[in-house]
C-alpha positions in Angstrom: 9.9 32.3 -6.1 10.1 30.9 -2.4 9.1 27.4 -1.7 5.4 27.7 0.1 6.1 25.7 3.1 9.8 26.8 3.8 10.4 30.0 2.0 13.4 28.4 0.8 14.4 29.6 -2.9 14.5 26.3 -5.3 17.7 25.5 -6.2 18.9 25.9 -9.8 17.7 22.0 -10.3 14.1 22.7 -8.8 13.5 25.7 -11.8 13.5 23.4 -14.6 13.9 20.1 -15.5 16.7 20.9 -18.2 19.6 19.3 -16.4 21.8 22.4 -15.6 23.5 22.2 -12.9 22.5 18.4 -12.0 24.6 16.3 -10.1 25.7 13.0 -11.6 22.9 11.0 -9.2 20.4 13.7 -10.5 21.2 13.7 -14.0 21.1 9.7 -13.4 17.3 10.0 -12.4 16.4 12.8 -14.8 17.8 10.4 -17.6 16.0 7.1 -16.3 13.2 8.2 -14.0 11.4 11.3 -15.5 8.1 10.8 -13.2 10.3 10.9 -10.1 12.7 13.4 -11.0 10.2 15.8 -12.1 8.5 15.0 -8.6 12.1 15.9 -7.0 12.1 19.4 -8.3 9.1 20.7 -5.8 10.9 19.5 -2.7 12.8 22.2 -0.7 16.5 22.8 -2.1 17.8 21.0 1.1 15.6 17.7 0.3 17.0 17.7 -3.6 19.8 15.5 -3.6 18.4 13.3 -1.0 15.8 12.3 -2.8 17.7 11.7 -6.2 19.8 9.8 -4.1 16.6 7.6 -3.0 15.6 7.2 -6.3 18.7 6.6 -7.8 18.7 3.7 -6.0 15.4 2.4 -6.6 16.6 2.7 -10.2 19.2 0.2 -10.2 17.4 -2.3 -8.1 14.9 -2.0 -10.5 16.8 -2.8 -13.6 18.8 -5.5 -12.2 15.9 -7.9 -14.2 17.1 -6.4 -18.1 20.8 -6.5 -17.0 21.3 -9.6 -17.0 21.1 -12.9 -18.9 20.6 -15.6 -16.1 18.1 -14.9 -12.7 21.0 -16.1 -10.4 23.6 -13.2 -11.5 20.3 -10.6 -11.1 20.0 -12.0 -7.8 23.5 -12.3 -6.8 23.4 -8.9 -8.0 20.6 -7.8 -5.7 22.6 -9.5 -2.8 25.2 -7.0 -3.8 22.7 -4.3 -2.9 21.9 -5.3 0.6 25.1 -5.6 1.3 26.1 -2.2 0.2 22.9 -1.0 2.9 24.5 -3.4 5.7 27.6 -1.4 5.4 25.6 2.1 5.2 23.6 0.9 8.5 27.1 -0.5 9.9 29.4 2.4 9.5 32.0 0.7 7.4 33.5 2.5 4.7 30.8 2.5 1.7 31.7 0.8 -1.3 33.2 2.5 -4.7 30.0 3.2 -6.4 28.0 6.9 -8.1 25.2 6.0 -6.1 26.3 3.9 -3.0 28.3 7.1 -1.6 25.3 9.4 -1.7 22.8 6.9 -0.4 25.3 6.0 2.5 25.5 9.1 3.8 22.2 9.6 3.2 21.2 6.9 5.6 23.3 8.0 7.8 22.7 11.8 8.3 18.9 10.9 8.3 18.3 7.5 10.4 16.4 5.9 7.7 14.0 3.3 8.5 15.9 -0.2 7.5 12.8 -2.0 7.1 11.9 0.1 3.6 15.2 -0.5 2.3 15.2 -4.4 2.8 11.7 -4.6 1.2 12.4 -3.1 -1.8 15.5 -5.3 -2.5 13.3 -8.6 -1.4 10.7 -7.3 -3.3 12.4 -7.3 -6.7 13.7 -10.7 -6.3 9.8 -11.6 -7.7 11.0 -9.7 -10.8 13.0 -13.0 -12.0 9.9 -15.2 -11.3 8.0 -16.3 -14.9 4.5 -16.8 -14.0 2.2 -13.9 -13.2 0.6 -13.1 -10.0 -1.5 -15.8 -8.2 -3.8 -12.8 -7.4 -4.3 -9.0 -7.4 -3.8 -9.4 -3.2 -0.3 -10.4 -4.7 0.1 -7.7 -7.5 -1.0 -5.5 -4.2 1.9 -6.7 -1.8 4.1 -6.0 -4.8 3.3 -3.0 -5.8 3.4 -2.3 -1.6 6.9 -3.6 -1.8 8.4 -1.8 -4.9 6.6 1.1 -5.3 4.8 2.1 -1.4 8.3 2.1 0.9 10.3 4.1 -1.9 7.7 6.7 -0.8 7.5 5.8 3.0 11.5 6.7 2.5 10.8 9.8 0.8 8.1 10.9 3.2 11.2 10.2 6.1 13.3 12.7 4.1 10.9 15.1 3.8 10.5 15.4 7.8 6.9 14.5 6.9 6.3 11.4 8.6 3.0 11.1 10.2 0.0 8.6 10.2 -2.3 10.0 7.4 1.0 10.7 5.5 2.3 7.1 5.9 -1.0 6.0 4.9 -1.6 8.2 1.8 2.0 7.0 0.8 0.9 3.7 0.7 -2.2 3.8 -1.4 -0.6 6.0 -3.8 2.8 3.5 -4.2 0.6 0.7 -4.8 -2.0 3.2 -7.5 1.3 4.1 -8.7 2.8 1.0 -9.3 -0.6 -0.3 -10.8 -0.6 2.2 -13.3 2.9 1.7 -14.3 2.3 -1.6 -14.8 -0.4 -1.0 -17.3 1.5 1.5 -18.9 5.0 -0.8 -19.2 2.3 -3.2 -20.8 3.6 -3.2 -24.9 7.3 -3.6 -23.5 6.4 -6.5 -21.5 4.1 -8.3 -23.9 6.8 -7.9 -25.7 9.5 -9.4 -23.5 6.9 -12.8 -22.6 6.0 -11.1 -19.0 2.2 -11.1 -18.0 1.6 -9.2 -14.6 -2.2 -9.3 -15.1 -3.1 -11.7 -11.8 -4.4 -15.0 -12.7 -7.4 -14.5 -10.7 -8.7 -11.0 -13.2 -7.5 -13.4 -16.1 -9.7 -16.2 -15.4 -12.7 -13.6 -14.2 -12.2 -11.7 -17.8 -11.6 -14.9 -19.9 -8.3 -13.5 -21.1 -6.2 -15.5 -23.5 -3.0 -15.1 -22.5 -1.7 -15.7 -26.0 -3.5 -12.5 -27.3 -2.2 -10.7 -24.8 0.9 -11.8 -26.0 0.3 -11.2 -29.7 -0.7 -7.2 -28.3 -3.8 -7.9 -29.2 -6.5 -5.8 -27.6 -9.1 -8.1 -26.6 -12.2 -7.1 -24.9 -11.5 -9.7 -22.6 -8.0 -8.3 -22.7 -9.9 -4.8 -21.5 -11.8 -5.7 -19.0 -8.6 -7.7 -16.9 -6.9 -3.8 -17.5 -10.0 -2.1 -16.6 -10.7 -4.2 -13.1 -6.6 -3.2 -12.7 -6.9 0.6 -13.2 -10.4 0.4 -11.1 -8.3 -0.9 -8.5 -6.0 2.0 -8.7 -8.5 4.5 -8.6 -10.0 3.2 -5.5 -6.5 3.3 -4.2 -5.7 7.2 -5.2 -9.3 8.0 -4.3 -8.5 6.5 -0.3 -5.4 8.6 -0.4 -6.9 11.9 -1.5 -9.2 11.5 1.5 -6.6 12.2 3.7 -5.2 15.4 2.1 -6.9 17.0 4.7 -4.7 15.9 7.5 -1.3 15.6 5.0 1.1 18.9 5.2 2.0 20.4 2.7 6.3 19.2 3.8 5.2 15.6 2.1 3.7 16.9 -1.3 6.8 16.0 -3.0 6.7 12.5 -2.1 2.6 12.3 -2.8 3.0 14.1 -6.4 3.4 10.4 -8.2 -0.5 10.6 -7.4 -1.3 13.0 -9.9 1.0 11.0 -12.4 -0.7 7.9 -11.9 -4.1 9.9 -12.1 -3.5 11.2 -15.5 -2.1 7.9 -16.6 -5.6 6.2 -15.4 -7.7 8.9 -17.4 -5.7 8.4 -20.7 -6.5 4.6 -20.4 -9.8 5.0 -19.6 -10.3 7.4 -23.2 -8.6 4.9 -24.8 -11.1 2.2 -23.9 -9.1 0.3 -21.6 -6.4 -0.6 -24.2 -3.3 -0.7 -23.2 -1.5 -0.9 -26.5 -3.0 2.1 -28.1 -1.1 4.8 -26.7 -2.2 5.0 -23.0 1.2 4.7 -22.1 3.0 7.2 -23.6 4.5 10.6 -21.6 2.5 13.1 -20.8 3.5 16.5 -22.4 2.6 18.6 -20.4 3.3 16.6 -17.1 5.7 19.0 -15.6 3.1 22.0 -15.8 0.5 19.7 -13.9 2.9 19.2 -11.3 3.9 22.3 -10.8 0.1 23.1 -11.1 -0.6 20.9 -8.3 2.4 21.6 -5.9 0.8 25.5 -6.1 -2.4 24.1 -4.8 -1.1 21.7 -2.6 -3.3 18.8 -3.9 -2.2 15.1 -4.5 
């Protein structure tokens, strides 16, 4: 089957999500970023690897926190990172590295925006810090930072850039990242790291100590529910624009319909974020592939 927009014929990767025929950066992101990579697989069979590449990096930005013991090596570690994109932006040979070659030329056959790249890798400096967000305006700019310019860049690969496209991207990063969040909930309870903003804390009279202890509060329940309200107001300014968004950027967009399903689980499950609401979705894949047919975020 052609791809709609292109009439290109998927590649071997875009027909199933099985790993035949990955490269090593694909196989990378189908092992440790199912949403994107299954995201990856609509994109025209010229955008594929590009877009691995993207996220492959995102991926090891992202788990530079749980690699290390001590917040100075993750950070020295980040440093590493922008100065592995100096030398992509430079010209210099790239460093020795899976994902550093790919991204390098990457950058350089596509004239990527900078700006994204050093946000990201500022951004996830605020992964070492220990208290939780001042305020969701906070949560917001980092959600904007980690999760909205991965998409801006994927938008840029995707020859799709365009105002309502740059603006969709950005609500659905930041519904994305919310949603995540809320999902990645037992596994940071778990690890002592609360990214419920003080300011929906204090509003729901959470107890940070039964949050903690995984226990599901109603307090608890309402600070998740005013987060996942914010996320549907986020997805629901986004899919007003679908009207002026071609169909070239649906790739990058898909994480909507991710995040949407993630929000409706929660909500079933009364706003708890321990009792499941996290977990994979199935049949994720088919409602992907459901919505690329459409064309709707």
């Amino acid at each position: 089957m052609s791809d709609p927009s292109t009439g290109e014929t998927p590649s071997p990767a875009r027909r199933s999500d099985n790993g035949a025929g990955l490269s090593s950066i694909g196989a990378l992101v189908r092992q440790h970023d199912r949403d994107r990579f299954q995201t990856a697989l609509f994109a025209p069979a010229r955008h594929c690897e590009a877009l691995f590449a993207l996220y492959a990096f995102n991926y090891e930005i992202a788990r530079v926190r749980e690699s290390v013991r001590e917040p100075v090596l993750g950070l020295i570690r980040l440093q590493w990172w922008r100065e592995a994109i100096d030398v992509a932006y430079s010209g210099a040979a790239p460093r020795r590295h899976e994902v550093v070659g790919p991204l390098t030329a990457l950058i350089r056959g596509r004239s990527l925006s900078r700006a994204h790249f050093d946000r990201l890798i500022d951004t996830r400096e605020r992964d070492f810090a220990d208290a939780p967000p001042a305020t969701l305006a906070e949560l917001e700019d980092y959600a904007e930072g980690s999760s909205a310019r991965l998409i801006q860049l994927a938008i840029e690969v995707l020859d799709a850039t365009t105002p309502p496209v740059q603006a969709a991207a950005s609500e659905i990063g930041i519904a994305y990242a919310f949603s995540g969040l809320i999902r990645a909930m037992p596994v940071h309870a778990a690890m002592g790291r609360l990214w419920i903003p003080d300011d929906l804390t204090r509003e729901a009279g959470l107890d940070p100590r039964d949050y903690a202890a995984l226990r599901a509060t109603p307090a608890l329940r309402r600070a998740v529910e005013m987060m996942a309200a914010e996320a549907t107001r986020r997805l629901a300014t986004a899919r007003s624009l679908r009207r002026y968004v071609p169909r070239a950027a649906l790739p990058a967009l898909l994480p909507a319909r991710i995040a949407a399903r993630a929000l409706i689980r929660l909500e079933r499950a009364g706003f708890d974020p321990f009792a499941g609401a996290g977990e994979g979705d199935p049949l994720q894949s088919w409602r992907l592939a459901l919505a690329a047919l459409s064309g709707r975020f």
